[in-house]
N, C-alpha and C positions, 0 to 999 in steps of 0.2 A: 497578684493580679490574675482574676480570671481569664479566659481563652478569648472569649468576646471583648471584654475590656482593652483585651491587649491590642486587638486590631484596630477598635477603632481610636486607641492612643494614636497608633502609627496612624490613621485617616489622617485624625486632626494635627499631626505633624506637618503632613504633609499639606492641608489646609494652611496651617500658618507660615510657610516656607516655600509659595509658589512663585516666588519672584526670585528667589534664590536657587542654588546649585544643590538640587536633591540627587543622594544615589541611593539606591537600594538598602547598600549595606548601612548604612545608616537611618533609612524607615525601619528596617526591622529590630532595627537594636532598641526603637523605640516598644516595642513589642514584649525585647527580650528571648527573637527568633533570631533563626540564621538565615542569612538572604536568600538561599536558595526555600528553606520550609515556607516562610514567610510570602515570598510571591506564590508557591504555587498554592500555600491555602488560601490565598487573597485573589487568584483567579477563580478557583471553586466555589469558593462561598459568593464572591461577587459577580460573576460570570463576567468580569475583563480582566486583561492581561493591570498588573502596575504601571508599566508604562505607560499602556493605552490611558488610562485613567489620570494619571499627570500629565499629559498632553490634551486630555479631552478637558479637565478642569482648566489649565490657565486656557485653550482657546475660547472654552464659554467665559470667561471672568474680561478675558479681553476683548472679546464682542461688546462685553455690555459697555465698557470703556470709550470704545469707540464710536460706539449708538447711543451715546448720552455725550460725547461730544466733552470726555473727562483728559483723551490724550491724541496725541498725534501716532502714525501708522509705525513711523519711525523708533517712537518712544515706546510702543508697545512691543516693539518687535526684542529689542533688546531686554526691554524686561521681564519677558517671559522665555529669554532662551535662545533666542533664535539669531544667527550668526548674520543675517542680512533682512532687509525689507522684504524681499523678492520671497525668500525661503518662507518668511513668516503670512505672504497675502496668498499663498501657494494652499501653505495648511489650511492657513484661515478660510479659502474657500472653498476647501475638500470639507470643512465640519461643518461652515454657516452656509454653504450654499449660493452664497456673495461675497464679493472682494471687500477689502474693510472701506474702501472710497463709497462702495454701493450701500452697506452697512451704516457710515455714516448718515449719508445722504439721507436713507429710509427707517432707517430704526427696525428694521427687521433683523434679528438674529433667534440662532437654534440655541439652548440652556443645556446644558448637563450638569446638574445639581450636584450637592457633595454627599458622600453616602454616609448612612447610618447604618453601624452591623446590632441586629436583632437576633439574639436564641428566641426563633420558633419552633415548638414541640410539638413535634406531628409523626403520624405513623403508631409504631410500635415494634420497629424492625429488629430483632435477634441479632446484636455483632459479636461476632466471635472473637477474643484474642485472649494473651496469655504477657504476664510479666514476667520477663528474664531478666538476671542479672548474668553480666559477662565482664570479666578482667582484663587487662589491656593485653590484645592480642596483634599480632602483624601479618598483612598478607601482601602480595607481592602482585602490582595490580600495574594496568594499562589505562592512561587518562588522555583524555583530551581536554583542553579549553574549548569552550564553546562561547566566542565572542558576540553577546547579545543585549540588547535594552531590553530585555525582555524574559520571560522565563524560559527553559528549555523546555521543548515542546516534544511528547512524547514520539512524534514522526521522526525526530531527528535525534532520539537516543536510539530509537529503531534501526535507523541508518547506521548508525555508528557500532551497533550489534553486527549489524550485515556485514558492515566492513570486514569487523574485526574474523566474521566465522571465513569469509573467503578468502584474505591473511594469512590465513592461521594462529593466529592468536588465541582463537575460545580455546582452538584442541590445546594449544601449549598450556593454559589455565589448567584445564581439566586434567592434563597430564600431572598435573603437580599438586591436584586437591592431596592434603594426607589422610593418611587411611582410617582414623577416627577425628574429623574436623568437627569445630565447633558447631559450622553453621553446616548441613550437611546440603553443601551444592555448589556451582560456580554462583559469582556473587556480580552484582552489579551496584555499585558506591555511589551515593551525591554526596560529595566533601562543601564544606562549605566556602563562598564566594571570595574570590580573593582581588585586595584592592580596593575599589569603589564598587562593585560587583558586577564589572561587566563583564566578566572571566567569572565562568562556571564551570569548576571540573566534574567532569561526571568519569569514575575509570570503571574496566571490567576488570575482577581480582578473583585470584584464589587464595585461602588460607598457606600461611607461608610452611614450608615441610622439611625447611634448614636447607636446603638445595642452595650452590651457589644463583644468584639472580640473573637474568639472563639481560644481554643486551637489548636498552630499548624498553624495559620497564623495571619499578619502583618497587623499592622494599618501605611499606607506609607502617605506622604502628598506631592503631587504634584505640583509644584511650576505654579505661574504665569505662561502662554505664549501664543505668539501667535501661531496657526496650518492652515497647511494647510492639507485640509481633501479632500481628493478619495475616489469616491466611489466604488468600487468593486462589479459587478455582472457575475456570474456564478457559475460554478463549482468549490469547494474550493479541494485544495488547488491550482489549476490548476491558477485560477482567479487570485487570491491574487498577485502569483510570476507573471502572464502577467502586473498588476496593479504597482506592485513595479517598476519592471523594466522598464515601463514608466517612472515613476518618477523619478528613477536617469538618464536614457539617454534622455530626452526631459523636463522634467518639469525644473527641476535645470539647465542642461545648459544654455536654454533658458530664465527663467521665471525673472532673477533679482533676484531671494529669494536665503536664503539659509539657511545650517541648523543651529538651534540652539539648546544649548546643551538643555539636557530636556528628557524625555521619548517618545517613539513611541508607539500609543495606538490605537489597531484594537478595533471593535467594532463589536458587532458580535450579533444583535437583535433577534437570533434564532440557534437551532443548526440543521437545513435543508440541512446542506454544502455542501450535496451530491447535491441535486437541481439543476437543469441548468440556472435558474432563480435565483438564493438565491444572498441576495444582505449584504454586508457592510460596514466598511468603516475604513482606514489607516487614522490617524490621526499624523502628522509629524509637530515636533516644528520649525520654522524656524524664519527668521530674513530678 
């Protein structure tokens, strides 16, 4: 299954399953992504969050319901999710603009159609990256759950760097990179989604150096794969998201590769970020 195919499998999933209990982790498997790859190339390429987009679908499907006079306020609220009446005429009228009573009455409601993903070939732009292959290695890393409907959002890995440098955490990483590591820099990991995927870990890690592990963080072992690695230069985190979004609307449609499950591993040889020059590098597991 190509790159394109695969998403809009997972669309039409999620099309035939709006009445029902959708998670994440389960659109993407429709794909054959990990929950965490999967939303964030499904916000790029689509320009909304997954969530957004499950909620914006079943509230246009239940407008029309209710302005053609197919079900009661009550009956829609339930079947698209929603834990009470009150909750669902709340939404309902942050996206129609009217309560579903008004709705009814008028037959005026707002549409958001279901999406079609298209490979359009435009440009001609130069991507630079390289296939590595890497053996199964361990590094000894600091995570967080980031409890969300939604993807993690680059402001709030940002935070969670800030945290970790005024802590002390990056120095204790960096302290413990070894002296010929694989990946040459501290690292920053997205593991994939655990659960239904509202827990997203995301940790900051350094290659492991036999050191006993210190209190407070994880000795993880990363499995075999192969990667394809970007390199990212400029200003972070400005670079990073221009770098990503490449890669899901140009490198994947195009390249024949695709993802494989596994961790996505920046690499990050200095913490200069601010620099307009500062360079490093997305490491994504594919197949």
């Amino acid at each position: 299954m190509n790159y394109v195919s695969a998403i809009q499998r997972a669309i039409n999933y999620v099309e035939d399953h709006l009445t029902e209990r959708l998670t994440f982790d389960e659109i993407a498997k429709q794909a054959y992504f990990s929950s965490f790859s999967f939303q964030r190339a499904f916000s790029l390429l689509c320009g909304i969050s997954l969530g957004d987009y499950i909620r914006f679908r079943r509230l246009s499907v239940a407008g029309e319901e209710i302005a053609r006079k197919k079900t009661k306020v009550i009956d829609a609220a339930l079947r698209y999710g929603y834990e009470s009446p009150e909750s669902f005429t709340r939404a309902f009228t942050a996206f129609h603009g009217v309560t579903p009573r008004e709705a009814g009455k008028s037959g005026k409601i707002r549409s958001f159609s279901p999406l079609t993903v298209k490979l359009i070939v435009s440009g001609g732009n130069l991507m630079e990256y390289s296939i590595k292959k890497l053996d199964d290695f361990q590094i000894v890393c600091k995570r967080k759950n980031f409890k969300k409907q939604q993807e993690i959002t680059t402001r709030e890995i940002s935070s969670f760097w800030q945290e970790c440098g005024k802590n002390g955490v990056t120095q204790r990483l960096i302290n413990r990179i070894p002296a010929n590591p694989r990946l040459q820099g501290l690292l920053g990991v997205s593991f994939s989604a655990e659960g239904d995927g509202a827990e997203f870990p995301y940790g900051l890690a350094a290659e492991y150096n036999g050191e006993p592990v210190p209190e407070g963080f994880e000795l993880i072992t990363l499995p075999a794969a192969t990667y394809a690695v970007f390199p990212v230069r400029g200003k972070m985190p400005d670079a990073f998201v221009e770098t990503y979004t490449k890669i899901c609307k140009e490198f994947f449609p195009q390249s024949g590769y695709e993802y494989a499950n596994g961790a996505e591993i920046e690499v990050y040889p200095s913490n200069d970020t601010q620099n307009p020059d500062y360079y490093c590098e997305i490491w994504v597991a594919v197949k």
